[in-house]
N, C-alpha and C positions, 0 to 999 in steps of 0.2 A: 199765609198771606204776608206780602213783605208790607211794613210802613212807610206813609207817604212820603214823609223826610225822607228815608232813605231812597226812594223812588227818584225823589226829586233831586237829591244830592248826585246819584248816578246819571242822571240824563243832564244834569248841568256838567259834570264832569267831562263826558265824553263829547257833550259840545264843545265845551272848553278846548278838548287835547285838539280837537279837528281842526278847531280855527286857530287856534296856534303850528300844528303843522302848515298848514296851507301858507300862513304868514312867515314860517322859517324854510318852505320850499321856494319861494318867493324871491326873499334874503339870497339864497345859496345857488339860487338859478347865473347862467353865465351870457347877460345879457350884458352888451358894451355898449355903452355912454358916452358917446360923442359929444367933443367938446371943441370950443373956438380955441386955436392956439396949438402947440405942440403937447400931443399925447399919445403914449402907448399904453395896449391891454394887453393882458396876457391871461389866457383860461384852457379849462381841460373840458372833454365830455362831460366827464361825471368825475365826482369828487375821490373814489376808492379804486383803488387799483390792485390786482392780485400781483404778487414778486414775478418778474419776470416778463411781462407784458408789456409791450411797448405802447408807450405815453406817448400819444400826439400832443406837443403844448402848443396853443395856437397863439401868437402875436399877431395882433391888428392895430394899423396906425387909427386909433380913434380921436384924433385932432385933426386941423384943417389946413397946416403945412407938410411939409414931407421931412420924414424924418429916417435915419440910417442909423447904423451900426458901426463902431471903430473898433481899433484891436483890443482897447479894453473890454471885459468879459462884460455879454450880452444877456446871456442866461447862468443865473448861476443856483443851484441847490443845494439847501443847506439845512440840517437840522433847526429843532427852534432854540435851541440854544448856543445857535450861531455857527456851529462846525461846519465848514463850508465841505461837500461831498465832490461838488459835480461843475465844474466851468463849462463856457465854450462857446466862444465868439463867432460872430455873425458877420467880420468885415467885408466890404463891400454890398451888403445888400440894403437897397433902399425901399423904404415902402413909401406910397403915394398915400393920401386921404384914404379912410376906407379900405384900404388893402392888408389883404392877409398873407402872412406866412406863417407853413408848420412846421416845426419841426419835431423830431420825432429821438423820444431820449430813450434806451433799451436797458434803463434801469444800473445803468456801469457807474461805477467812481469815474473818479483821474486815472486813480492806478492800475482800471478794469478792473477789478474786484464786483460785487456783485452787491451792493445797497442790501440793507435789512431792512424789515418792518418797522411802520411807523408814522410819524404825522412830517413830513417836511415841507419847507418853505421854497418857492422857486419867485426868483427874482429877475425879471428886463429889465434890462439898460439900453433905453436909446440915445438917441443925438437928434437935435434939429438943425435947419439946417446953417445959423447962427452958432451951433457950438451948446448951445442948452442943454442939459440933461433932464431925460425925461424916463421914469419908471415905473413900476406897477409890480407887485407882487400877490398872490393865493397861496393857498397853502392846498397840501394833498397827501392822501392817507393811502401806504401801500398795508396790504394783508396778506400774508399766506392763503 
């Protein structure tokens, strides 16, 4: 017969972990926030990627002017310790309110080389249509 402490210490436990997952699935979901003003999002599917596998990153103008791309770098990825892997500009394309573009990154450096595992940071850059800078960054974990 187990004791009721321990009874009770286990069922508060495994409550516990529940509503703390459900609360950091929550967090980590890729829900965009529309806001008054010039803003871009940028998000993936899902947070883990196996090597190799092409990554949809999806940017959506989630403000309420229209915002574009210049020849400075658009998307850019880069370890968390800042070593930048991955550019690559987006000029000429404009997005309206609400509107999405994918694109679609196959895991390559600058130099083609082939990215390792790991947690990296991806960075928008946009423009409104005053000149403003406007960004957004997640971060994402590739795996073997």
């Amino acid at each position: 017969m187990i004791p009721k402490s321990l009874a009770i210490c286990v069922v508060t436990g495994v409550i516990a972990a529940a509503t703390l997952g459900v609360y950091l699935q929550q967090l980590n979901s890729s829900h965009v926030v529309f806001v008054q003003g010039p803003s871009v999002s940028g998000f993936v599917e899902k947070p883990i990627y196996t090597l190799g596998q092409v990554i949809p990153i999806q940017i959506v103008n989630s403000g309420t002017t229209k915002i574009g791309f210049s020849d400075s770098a658009a998307i850019i990825i880069r370890a968390l310790d800042g070593t930048t892997f991955f550019t690559k500009t987006l000029s000429g394309i404009t997005l309206d309110p609400a509107q999405k573009h994918v694109f679609e990154w196959d895991q390559q450096k600058n130099d083609s080389s082939q990215i390792l595992e790991g947690r990296y940071v991806v960075e928008i850059i946009a423009y409104d249509e005053s000149g403003k800078r406007v960004s957004d960054s997640f971060t994402l974990d590739l795996f073997k």
